[in-house]
C-alpha positions in Angstrom: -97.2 56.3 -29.7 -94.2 54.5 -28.3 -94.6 50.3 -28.6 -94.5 49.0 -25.3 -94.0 45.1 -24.5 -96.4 44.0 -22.4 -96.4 42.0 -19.4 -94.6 38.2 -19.5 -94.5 35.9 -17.2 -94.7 31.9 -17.8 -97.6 29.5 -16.2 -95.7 25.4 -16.9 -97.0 21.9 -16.2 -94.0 19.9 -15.1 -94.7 16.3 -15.8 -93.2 13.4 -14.0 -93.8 10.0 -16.5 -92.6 7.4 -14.0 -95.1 8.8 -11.7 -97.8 9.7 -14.0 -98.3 12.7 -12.3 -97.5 16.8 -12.9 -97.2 20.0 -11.4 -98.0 23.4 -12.2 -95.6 26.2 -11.8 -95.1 29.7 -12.6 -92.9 32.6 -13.4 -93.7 36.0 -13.3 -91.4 37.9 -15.2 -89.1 36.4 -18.2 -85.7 35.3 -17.8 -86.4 33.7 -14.0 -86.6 30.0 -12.7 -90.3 28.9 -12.1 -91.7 28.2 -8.5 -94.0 24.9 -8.7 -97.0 24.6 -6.0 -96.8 21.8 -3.8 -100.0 20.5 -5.0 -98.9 17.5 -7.7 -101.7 16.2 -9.7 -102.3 12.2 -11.3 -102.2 12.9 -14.9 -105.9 10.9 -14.8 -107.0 13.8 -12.9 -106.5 16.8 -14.7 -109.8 18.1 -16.2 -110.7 21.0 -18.0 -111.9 22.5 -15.0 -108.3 22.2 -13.1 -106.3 23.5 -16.2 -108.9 26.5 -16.7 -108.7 27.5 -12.8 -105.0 27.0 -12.6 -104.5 29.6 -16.2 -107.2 31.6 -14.2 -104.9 32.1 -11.1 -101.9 32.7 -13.2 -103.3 35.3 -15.1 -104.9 37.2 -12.3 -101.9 37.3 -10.4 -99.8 38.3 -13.8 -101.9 41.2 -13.6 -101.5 42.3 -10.1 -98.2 42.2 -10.2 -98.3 44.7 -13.6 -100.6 46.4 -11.7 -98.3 47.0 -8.5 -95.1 47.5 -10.3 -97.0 50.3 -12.7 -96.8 53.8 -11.2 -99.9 55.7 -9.9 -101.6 57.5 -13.0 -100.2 55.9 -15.8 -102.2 53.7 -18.3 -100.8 50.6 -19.8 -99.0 52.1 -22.1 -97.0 54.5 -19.7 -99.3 57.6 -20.8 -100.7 59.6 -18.3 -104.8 59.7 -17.4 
């Protein structure tokens, strides 16, 4: 069985000391810049709840974007069904 990579992409918290704030940004595949949301947080305000919805986004579109680049009636691993 051949050793396929899996999917990469990047999720970054851009931080901004003079403002005490930050921004979360993201890059789907490796090797390109990141695009940051609008959305810039205090760093007083980030909670465990923020960080674990923001990786929770990420990660769901990671996959959806494996999923639509991966052609019909393969498996992860390229193999057909």
């Amino acid at each position: 069985m051949e050793n396929l990579p899996g999917p990469q992409g990047s999720l970054i918290c851009r931080l901004d000391e003079d403002l005490q704030t930050c921004q979360f940004g993201k890059a789907m595949t490796r090797n390109i810049e990141p695009v940051f949301t609008e959305k810039s947080y205090k760093l007083w305000e980030i909670t465990e709840e923020i960080a674990y919805r923001t990786t929770q986004e990420f990660l769901l579109d990671l996959i959806a974007t494996v999923s639509a680049s991966r052609p019909t009636g393969t498996t992860s691993r390229g193999n057909t069904k």
